[in-house]
C-alpha positions, 0 to 999 in steps of 0.5 A: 893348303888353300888360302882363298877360293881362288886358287881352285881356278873355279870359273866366273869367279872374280874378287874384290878386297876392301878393308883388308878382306877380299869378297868373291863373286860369281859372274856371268852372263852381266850377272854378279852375285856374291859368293857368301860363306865364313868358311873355304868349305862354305865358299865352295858349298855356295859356288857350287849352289850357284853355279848349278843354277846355270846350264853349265855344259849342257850340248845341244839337246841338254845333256851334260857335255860328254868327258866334263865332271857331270856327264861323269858323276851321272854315268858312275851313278848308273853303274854297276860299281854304284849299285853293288854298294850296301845300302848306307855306302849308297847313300854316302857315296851319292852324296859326295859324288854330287858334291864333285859335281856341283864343285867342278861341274862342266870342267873335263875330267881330263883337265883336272890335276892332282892340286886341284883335287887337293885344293877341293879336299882342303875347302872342307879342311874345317871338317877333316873327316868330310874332307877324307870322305869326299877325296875317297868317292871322288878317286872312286869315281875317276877310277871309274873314269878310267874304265870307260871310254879312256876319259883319262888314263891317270886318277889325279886324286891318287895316292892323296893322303888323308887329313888327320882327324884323331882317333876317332870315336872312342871306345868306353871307360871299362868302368863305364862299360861295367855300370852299363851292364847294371844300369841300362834297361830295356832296348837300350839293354839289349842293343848294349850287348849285342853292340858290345858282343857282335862289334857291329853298328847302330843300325845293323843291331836295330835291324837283328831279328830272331829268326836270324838266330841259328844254333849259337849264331846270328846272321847279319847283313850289314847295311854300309858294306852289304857283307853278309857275316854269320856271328858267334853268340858269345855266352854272356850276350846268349844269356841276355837274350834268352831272358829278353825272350822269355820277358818278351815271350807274350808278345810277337815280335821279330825285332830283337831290339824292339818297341814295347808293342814288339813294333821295330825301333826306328833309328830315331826312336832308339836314339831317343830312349838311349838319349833319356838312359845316357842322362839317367845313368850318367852316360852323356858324351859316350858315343853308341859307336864306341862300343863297336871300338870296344869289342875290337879292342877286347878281341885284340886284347884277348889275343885274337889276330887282326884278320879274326876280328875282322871277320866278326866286325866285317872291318877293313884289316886297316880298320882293324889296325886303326881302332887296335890303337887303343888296346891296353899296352901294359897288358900286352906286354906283360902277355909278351913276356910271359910267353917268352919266359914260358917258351922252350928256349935255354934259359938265360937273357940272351939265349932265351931270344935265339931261335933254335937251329944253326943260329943257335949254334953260332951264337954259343959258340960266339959265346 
């Protein structure tokens, strides 16, 4: 685990200790200016600020050298890989990319290790999630390194665990949900279940339309993955969402989570409205996100196997495996057991754990 900035090998950097703490500096071309920051994470945050100021490895016509992190980051941002992403996974992946960037700068990419790429993930140690989000890019962008021109041949940031960061976000208290369902109104109402009844996220639900609405289903494209999915209505949300229309019928609208005007609701509008009806209703600290954890948990629990959820929730089947965590234990198990009472195998405790055939045989004869 990284203790001091040091031991990222960074350039220019030199340190003094005075009454027991030690005070990084950034030195170069008879300039020495203090790296300030609290944190590994803001330590590094700064080197990077400063070291960008500098026309670091730039050749003759000003171009970043070709083979260092930069000429790298700036061509895997020009690639197809890059483009192909969903509009948020854009926005993400760009921003943890320049942050390897401003880190390693002129550095080669075939002079990077798998320790100092584990030292950068453990700068943002504070901030796991970040960590395991930056680590994620930065293999994406090295596997991209190793696709072209033969940069390297061997990504040193794989097979680099994650940070532990819990559970996550939390699905809602079942008691909770149920006060919801009588206590929320208006957009927050409606974005409440299609949330809780398509799993999908904040911002997919702001973007539903009723065009999209096609004999019992909906279209969705998510923005982060950029999958296309066609969704089942479940028949508790169809019925919220014929009375939605028929309250609405007067005004012309496309949105289905929209302003009073029939105007679509901004990210920051909705977060707004839901701020004011979570401190109405007794909702603070429950997360809008959690309710795409209970619409996992509630399909897992209804027996759905993980590559169905999948397909409503657009996951990962690790995804999917990760937000089951939760799913009620006591509930199945008893469902485990009443299948193995109600199955067609001879009664009795051990035989009912056989499985027919020649196995079986053996096993009344043994016995």
């Amino acid at each position: 685990m990284t203790t001091s900035l040091a031991d990222l090998k960074l350039p220019y950097i030199t340190s003094t200790k005075a009454k027991g703490k030690r005070y990084f500096y950034y030195r170069r071309g008879g300039v020495k200016q203090p790296i300030r920051g609290e944190t590994m994470a803001e330590l590094v945050q700064e080197y990077g600020r400063i070291h960008a100021t500098f026309s670091t490895g730039k050749n003759a016509t000003g171009k970043a050298a070709h083979g260092s992190v930069e000429w790298l980051v700036t061509e895997y941002l020009k690639s197809p890989e890059y483009k192909r992403l969903g509009e948020d996974a854009t926005y993400e992946y760009r921003y943890y990319a320049d942050l390897f960037r401003d880190i390693f700068q002129s550095t080669p990419v075939d002079q990077l290790t798998f320790k100092l790429m584990r030292q950068a993930r453990d700068g943002f140690e504070a901030t796991p999630a970040k960590a395991n989000n930056f680590i994620k890019v930065v293999r994406r962008v090295l596997n991209y390194a190793i696709q072209i021109e033969e940069v390297i041949r061997f990504n040193p940031a794989a097979g680099m665990k994650k940070l532990e960061t819990g559970s996550g976000w939390k699905a809602w208290p079942k008691d909770k949900l149920a006060e919801a369902h009588d206590k929320l109104t208006g957009s927050s109402r409606t974005a409440f279940y299609l949330a809780l009844y398509l799993g999908q996220r904040k911002k997919d639900v702001l973007r539903m339309r009723w065009d999209q609405i096609d004999d019992g289903m909906i279209q969705v494209r998510q923005s982060k993955t950029g999958k296309e999915l066609w969704l089942p209505l479940h028949p508790f949300l169809a019925e919220e969402l014929e009375r939605v229309q028929a309250e609405r019928a007067a005004i012309n609208t496309l949105s289905i989570v929209s302003r009073r005007d029939g105007k679509q609701l901004t990210k920051g509008g909705f977060n707004r409205i839901w701020r004011r009806q979570q401190a109405a209703h007794g909702f603070k600290g429950l997360q809008f996100h959690g309710l795409r954890r209970n619409a996992v948990n509630a399909m897992l629990e209804a027996g759905c196997e993980v590559p169905e959820v999948a397909s409503i929730t657009g996951q990962s089947f690790e995804m999917v495996a990760h937000y089951a965590q939760e799913v009620d234990q006591k509930m199945l198990a008893r469902r485990a057991m009443n299948k193995l009472k109600t199955s067609s195998a001879k009664p009795g405790a051990k035989l009912s754990i056989i499985d027919g055939g020649k196995d079986k045989q053996d096993f009344e004869k043994a016995s």
